[in-house]
C-alpha positions as CSV (number, residue, x, y, z in Angstrom):
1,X,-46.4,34.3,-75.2
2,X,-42.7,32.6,-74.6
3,X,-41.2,36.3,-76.2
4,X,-43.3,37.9,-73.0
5,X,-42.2,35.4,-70.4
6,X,-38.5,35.9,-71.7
7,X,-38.9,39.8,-71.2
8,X,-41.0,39.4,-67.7
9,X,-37.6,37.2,-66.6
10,X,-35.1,39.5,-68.1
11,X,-36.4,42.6,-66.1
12,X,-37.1,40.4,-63.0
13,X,-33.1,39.3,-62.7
14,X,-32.2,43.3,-63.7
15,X,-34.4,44.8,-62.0
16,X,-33.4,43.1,-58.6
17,X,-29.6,43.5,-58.8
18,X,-28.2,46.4,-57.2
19,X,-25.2,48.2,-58.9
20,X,-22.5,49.4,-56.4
21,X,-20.3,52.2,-57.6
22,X,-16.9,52.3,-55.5
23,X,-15.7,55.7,-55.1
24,X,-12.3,56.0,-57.6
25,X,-10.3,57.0,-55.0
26,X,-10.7,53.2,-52.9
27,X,-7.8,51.6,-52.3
28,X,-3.9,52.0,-51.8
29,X,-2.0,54.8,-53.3
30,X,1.1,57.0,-53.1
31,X,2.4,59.9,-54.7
32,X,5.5,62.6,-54.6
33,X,4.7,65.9,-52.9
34,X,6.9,69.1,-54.9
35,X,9.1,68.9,-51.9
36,X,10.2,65.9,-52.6
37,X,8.2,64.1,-49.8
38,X,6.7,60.7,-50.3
39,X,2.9,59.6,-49.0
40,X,1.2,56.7,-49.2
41,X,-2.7,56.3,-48.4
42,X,-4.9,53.4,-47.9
43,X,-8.4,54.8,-48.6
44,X,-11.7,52.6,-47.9
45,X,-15.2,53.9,-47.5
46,X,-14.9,54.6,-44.1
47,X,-11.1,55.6,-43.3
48,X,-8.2,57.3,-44.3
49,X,-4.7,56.0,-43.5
50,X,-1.9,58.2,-44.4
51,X,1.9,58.2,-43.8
52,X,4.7,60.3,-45.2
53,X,8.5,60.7,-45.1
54,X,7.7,64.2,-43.6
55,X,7.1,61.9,-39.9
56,X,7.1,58.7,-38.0
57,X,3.3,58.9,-37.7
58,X,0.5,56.8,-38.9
59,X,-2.6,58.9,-39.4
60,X,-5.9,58.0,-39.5
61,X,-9.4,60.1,-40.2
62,X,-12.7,59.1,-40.6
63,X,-14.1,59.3,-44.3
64,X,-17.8,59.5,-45.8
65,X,-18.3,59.4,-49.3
66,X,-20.6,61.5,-50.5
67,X,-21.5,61.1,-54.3
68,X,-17.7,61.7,-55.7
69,X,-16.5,63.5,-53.0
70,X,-14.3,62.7,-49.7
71,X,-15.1,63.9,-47.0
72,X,-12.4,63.8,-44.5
73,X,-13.3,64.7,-40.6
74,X,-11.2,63.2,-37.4
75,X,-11.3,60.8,-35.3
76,X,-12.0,61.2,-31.6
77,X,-8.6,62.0,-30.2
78,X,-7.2,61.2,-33.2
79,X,-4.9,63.4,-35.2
80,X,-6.7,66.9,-36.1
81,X,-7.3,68.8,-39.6
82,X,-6.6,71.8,-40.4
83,X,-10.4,72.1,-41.3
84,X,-13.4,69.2,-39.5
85,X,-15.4,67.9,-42.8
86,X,-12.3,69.2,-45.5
87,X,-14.0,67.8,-48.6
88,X,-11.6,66.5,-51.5
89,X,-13.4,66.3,-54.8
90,X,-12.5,64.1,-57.5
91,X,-11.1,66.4,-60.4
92,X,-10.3,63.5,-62.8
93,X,-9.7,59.6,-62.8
94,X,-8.1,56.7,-64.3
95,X,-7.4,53.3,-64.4
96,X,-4.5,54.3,-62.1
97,X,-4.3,57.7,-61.3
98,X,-7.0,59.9,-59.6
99,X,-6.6,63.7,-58.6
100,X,-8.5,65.0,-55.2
101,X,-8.9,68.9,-54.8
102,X,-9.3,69.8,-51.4
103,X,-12.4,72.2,-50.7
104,X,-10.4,74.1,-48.0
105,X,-6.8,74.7,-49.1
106,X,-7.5,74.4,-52.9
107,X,-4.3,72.0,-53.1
108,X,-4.5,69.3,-56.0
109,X,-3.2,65.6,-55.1
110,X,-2.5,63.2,-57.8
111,X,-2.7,59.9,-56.0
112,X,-1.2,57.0,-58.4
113,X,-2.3,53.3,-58.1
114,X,0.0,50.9,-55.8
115,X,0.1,47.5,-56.0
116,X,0.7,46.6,-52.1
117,X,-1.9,46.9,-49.5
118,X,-1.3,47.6,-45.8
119,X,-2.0,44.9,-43.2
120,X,-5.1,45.1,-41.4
121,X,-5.5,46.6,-38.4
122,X,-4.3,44.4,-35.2
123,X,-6.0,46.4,-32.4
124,X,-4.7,43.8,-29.8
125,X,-0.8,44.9,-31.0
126,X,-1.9,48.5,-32.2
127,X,1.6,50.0,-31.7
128,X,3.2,47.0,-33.2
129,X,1.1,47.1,-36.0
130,X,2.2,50.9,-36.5
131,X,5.9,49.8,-36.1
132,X,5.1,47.3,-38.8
133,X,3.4,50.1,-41.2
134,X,6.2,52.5,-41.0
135,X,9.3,49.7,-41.5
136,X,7.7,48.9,-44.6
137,X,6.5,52.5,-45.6
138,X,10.4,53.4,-45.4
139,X,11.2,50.7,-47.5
140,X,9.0,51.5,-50.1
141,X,10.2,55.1,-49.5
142,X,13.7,54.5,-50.4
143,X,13.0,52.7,-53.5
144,X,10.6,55.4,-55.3
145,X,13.3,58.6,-54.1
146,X,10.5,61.5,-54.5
147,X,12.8,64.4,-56.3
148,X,12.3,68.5,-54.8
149,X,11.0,70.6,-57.8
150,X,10.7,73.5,-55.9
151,X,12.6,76.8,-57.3
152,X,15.3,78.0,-55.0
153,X,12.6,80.8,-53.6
154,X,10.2,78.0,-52.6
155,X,13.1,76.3,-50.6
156,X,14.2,79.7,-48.7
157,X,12.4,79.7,-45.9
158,X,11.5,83.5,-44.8
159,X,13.5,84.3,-41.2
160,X,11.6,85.6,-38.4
161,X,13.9,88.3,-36.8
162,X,13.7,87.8,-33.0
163,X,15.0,91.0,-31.0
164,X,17.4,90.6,-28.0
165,X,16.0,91.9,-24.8
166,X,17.3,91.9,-21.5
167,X,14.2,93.3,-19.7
168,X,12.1,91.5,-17.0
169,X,8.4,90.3,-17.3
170,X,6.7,90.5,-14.2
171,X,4.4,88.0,-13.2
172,X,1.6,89.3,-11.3
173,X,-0.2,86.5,-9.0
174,X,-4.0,86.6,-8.9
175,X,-5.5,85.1,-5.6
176,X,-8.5,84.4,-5.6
């Protein structure tokens, strides 16, 4: 009778716990883009914070988590994607590492563990607050020195070839 109690308690205390699996891809990461770019992202299961060398912006998009997938949609007026709802699925994962495929472009991002966080949000100083991200993003910055691996064709640019013209364009009014 004691062996039966001891089972009755044992699935009472598991059976009332809930597990909580944390997406991989939660928390602070960087990683160097082939052109030699730098990015760092805080990711949480609601937001995306993302800022590169590339820009003097701090973006944010909303995030959902769907099973092991992101997916990434914007803000209103916030900063727009190239595609609302781009879903980035986790390829593989470690300890410290995790690579995101993107459902739209088919790009691959290996995003490698930080040990830094970014300070929460102070909506009372909010452009303060994003002075303060990107002084210390461009600290960090300097100190990991992303190298360019792209082949001298990747770097060449292809030239659009404007024409010279001297003729007028008239512009018709419209009353109406």
């Amino acid at each position: 009778m004691r062996y039966l109690k001891s089972i009755c308690v044992l699935f009472l205390f598991t059976g009332c716990q809930t597990f909580v699996s944390e997406h991989p891809a939660i928390g602070t990461w960087g990683t160097c883009h082939k052109d030699g770019s730098y990015w760092e992202y805080k990711i949480t299961d609601q937001s995306l914070l993302m800022v590169n060398t590339l820009s003097d912006q701090v973006w944010f998009f909303k995030l959902q988590v769907v099973d092991t997938n992101l997916v990434l949609s914007k803000f209103r007026n916030g900063p727009g994607l190239l595609i609302n709802n781009d879903t980035l699925v986790t390829i593989e994962q470690s300890k410290n590492s995790v690579i995101l495929k993107s459902t739209y472009s088919w790009d691959t991002a290996e995003l490698n563990k930080k040990e830094f966080d970014f300070d929460p949000i102070d909506s009372l100083n909010f452009e303060g607050w994003k002075s303060k991200v990107l002084t210390d993003f461009k600290k960090r910055a300097v100190l990991v020195d992303c190298p360019d691996i792209r082949t001298e064709e990747e770097k060449t640019l292809p030239m659009l070839k404007a024409y010279d013209s001297e003729e007028e364009i008239q512009i018709k009014e419209i009353n109406n």
